[in-house]
C-alpha positions as CSV (number, residue, x, y, z in Angstrom):
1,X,-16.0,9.2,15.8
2,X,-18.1,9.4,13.0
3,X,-19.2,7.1,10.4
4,X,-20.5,8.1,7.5
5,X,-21.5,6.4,4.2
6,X,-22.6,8.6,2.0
7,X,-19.9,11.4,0.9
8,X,-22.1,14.1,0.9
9,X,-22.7,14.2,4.5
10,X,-18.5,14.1,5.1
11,X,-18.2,16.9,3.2
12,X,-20.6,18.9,4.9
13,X,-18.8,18.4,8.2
14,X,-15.4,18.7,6.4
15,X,-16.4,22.6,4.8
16,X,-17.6,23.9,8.2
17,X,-13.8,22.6,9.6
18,X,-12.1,24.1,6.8
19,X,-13.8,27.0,7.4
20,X,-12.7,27.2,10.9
21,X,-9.2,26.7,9.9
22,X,-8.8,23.0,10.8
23,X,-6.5,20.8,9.0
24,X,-7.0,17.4,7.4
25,X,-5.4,14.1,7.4
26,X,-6.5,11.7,5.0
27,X,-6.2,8.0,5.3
28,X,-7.0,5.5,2.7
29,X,-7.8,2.3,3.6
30,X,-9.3,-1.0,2.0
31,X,-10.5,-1.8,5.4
32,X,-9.3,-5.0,7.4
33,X,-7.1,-3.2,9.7
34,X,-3.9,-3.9,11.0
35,X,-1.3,-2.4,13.5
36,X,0.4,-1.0,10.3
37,X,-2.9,1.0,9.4
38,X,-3.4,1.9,13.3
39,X,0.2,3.5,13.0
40,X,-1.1,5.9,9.9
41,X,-4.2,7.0,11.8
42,X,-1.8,7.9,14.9
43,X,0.4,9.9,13.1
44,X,-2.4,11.7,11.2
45,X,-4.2,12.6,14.7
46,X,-0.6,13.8,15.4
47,X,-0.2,15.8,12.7
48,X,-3.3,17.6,11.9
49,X,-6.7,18.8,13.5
50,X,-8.8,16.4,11.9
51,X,-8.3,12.8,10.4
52,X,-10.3,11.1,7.8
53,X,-10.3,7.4,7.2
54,X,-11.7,6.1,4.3
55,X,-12.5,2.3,4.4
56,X,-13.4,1.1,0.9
57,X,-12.7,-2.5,-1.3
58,X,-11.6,-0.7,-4.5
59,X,-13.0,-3.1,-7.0
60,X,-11.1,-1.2,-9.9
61,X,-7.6,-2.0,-8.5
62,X,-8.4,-5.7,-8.9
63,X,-7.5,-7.6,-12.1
64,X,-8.2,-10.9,-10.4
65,X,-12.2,-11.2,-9.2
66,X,-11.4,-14.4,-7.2
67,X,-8.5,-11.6,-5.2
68,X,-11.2,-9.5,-4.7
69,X,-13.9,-12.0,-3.4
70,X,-11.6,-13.2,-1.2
71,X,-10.3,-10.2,0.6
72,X,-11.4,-9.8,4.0
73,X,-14.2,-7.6,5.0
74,X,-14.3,-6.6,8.5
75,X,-15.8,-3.3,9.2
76,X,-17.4,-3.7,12.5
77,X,-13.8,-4.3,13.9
78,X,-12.1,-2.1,11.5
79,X,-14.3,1.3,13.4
80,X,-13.3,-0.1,16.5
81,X,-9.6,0.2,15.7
82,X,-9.8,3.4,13.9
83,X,-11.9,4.9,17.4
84,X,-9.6,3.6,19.5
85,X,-6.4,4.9,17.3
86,X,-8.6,8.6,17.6
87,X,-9.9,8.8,13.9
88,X,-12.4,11.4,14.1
89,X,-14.4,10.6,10.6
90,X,-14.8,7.2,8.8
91,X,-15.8,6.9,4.6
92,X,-17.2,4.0,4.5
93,X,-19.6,4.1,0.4
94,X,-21.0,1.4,-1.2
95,X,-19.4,0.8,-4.4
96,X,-22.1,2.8,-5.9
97,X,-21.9,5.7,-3.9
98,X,-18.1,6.1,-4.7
99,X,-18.9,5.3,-8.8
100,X,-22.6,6.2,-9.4
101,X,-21.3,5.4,-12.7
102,X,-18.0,3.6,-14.9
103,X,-15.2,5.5,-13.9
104,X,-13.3,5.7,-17.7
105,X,-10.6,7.8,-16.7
106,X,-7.5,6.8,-17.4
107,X,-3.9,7.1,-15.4
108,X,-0.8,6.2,-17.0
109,X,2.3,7.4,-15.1
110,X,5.4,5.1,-16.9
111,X,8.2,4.0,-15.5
112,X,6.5,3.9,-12.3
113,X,3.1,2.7,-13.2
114,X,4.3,-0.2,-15.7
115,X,6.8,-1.7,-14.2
116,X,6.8,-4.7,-11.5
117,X,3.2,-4.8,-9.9
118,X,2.1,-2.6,-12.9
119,X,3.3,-4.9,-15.3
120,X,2.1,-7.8,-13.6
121,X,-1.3,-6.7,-12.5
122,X,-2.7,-5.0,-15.9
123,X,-5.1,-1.8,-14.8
124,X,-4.1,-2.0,-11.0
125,X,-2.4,1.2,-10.8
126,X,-5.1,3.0,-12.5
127,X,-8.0,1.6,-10.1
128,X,-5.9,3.1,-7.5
129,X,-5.3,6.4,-8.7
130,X,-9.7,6.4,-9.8
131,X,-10.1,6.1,-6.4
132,X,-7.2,8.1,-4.5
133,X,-8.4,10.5,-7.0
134,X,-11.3,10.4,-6.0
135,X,-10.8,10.4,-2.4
136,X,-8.6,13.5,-2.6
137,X,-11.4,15.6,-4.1
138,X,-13.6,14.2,-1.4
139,X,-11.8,15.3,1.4
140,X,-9.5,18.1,0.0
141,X,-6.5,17.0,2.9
142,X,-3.7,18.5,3.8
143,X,-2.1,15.4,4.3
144,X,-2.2,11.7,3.0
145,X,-0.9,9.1,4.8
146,X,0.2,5.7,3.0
147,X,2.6,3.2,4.3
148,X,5.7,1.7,3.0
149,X,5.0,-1.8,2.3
150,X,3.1,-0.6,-0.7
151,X,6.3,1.1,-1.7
152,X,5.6,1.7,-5.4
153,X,2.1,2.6,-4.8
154,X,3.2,5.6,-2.7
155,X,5.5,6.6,-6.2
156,X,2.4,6.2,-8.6
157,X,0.6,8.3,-5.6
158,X,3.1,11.4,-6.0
159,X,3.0,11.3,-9.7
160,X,-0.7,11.9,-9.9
161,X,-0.8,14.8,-7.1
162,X,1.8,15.9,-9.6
163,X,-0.7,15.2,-12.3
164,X,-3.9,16.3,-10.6
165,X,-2.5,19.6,-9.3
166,X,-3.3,19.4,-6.0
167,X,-1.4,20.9,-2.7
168,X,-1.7,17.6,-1.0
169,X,2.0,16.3,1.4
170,X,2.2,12.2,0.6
171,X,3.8,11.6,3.8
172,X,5.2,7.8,3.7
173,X,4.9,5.8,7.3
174,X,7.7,3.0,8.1
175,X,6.3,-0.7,7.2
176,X,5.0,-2.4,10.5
177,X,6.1,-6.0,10.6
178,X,5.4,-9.2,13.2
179,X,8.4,-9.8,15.6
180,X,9.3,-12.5,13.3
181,X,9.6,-10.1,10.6
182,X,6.3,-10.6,8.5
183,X,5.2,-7.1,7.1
184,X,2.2,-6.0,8.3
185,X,-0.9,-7.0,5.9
186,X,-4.5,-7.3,5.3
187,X,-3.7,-10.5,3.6
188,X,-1.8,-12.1,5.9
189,X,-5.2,-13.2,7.9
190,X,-5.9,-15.1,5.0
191,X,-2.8,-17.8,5.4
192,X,-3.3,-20.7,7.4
193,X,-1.4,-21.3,10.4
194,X,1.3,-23.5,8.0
195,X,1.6,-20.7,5.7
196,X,1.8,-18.1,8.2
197,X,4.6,-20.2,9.3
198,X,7.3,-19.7,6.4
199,X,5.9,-16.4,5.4
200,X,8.4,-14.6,7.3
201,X,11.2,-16.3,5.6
202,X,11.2,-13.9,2.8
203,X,11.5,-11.2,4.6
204,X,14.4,-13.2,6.3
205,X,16.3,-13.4,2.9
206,X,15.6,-9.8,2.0
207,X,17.7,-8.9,5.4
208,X,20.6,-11.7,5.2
209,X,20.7,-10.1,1.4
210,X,21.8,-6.7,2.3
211,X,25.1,-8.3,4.4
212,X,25.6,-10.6,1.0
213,X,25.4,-7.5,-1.4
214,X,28.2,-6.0,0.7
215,X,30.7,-9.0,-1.4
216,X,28.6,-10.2,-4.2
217,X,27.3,-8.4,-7.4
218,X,23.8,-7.3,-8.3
219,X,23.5,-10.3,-10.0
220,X,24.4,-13.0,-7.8
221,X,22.3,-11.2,-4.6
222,X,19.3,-11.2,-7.1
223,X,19.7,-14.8,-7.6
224,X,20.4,-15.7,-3.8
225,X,17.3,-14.0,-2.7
226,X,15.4,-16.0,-5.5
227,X,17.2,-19.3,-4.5
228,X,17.0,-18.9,-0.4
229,X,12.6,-18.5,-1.0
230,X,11.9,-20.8,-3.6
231,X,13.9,-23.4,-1.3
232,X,10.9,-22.8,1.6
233,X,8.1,-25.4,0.7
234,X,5.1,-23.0,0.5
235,X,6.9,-20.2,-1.6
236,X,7.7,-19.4,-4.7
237,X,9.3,-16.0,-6.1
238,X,7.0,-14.1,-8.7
239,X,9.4,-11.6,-9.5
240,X,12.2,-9.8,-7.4
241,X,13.4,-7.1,-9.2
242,X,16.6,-4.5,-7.9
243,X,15.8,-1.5,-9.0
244,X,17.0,2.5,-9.1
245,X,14.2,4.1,-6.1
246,X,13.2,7.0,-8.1
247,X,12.3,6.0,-11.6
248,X,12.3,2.3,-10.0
249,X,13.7,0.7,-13.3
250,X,15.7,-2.4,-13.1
251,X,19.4,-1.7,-12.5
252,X,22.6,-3.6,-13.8
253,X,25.5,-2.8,-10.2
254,X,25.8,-1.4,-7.4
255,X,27.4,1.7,-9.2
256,X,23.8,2.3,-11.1
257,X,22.6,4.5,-8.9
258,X,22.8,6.1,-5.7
259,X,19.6,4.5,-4.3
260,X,18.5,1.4,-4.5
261,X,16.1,-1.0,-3.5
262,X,15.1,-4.9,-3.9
263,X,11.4,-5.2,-4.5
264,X,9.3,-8.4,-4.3
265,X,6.2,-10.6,-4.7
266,X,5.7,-14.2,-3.4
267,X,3.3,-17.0,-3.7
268,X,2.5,-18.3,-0.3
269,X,0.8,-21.2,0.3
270,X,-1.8,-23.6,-1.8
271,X,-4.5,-21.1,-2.7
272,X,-2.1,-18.8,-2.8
273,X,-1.8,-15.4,-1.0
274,X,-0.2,-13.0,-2.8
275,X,3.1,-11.4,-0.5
276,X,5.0,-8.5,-1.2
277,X,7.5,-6.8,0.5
278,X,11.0,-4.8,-0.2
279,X,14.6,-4.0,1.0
280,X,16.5,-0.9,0.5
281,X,20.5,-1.6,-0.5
282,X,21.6,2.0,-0.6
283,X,20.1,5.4,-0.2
């Protein structure tokens, strides 16, 4: 495996492959690696010839500097994951190499963009599409690879292909979660041992919700879900919004729409740590 930090020298290596025909997997990464990230990389090295990793904190995708400073940075032990998972080629820039200057470009992709985490993270979708964006036109894949528990990051992602015009197949990869339940997440290593404790409960009420939706309406399982976290000391409901899965706007029954999913973001713990997870009703 090879590491490189300036983009250049990837693409170098990446033409000659191309040329020989190879195929590419891309994917993108913000570095502290999981199992959930391992599972990517393994199905990219599955799936094509070659698989790039890129491993870079996106400092446009944060609205909140103190999120940023705290995310965990652990690239020694991220390479040694992504080696033993069989990545062939790691990104790994310095925030100048990946925006030698202001990226101003703008991405605006409504409902999708503006709703839930768009709404309540202002300019966090379009830090990730500048650097997806950018990362696409690095690598030129074949394939990107992005996992589930980001669920409406993967539909902002296939709206700017769309946009962007590329030939590129989003392929989605199931959420990874604890044997407790607990999605899979780079954050997750920054709760204490309390918090990490009753973390798993909302993904506990997100499954017992699905049986209760089966006799209750839209409403009153929105309001359950709510109720049965905000009861946990440590946790506290942001939002949790049941919405249509396509155009992921907030639906009124069960009859809405023929897929449906519940998606939502918790406080956990004193700091706090920033949870989000999701549960599909129908579809």
């Amino acid at each position: 495996m090879k590491v490189f930090e300036k983009i250049a020298d990837l693409q170098n290596e990446l033409f000659i492959l191309r040329k020989g025909g190879k195929t590419v997997g891309l994917v993108p990464t913000m570095g502290a690696l999981h199992e959930g990230h391992a599972s990517l990389v393994e199905r990219s090295v599955k799936e094509n010839d070659v698989t790039v990793v890129s491993v870079f904190l996106n400092p446009t995708q944060f609205n909140d500097k103190g999120d940023l400073e705290r995310y965990p940075r652990t690239l020694d032990a991220d390479c040694r994951l992504l080696e033993s998972c069989g990545a062939d080629y790691v990104l790994a820039p310095s925030v100048s190499e990946m925006y030698p200057e202001e990226d101003r470009r703008v991405f605006d992709f409504p409902p999708q963009s503006t709703v839930m985490e768009g709404a309540k993270r202002p300019g966090h979708f379009n830090g990730v599409c500048q650097v997806v964006s950018r990362l696409f036109y690095i690598v030129r894949p074949n394939k990107a690879y992005f996992g589930e528990k980001d669920w409406q990051q993967i539909a902002v992602v296939k709206r700017l292909v769309e946009y962007i015009n590329m030939d590129i197949d989003i392929v989605e990869c199931p959420i990874i979660r604890d044997a407790d339940g607990l999605a899979k997440s780079s954050r997750n290593t920054l709760l204490t041992k309390d918090e990490r404790a009753v973390a798993p409960y909302i993904f506990k009420a997100l499954r017992d919700s699905v049986d209760y939706a089966e006799r209750h309406s839209l409403a009153e399982t929105h309001d359950k879900v709510v109720s049965d976290i905000n009861l946990v000391e440590g946790l506290e409901v942001e939002y949790f919004e049941i919405v249509d899965g396509n155009t992921l706007l907030p639906v009124s029954s069960w009859d809405s729409s023929s897929y449906i999913v519940g998606c939502i973001t918790v406080y956990c713990g004193m700091t706090p740590i920033r949870l989000i997870d999701h549960i599909k009703y129908k579809g």
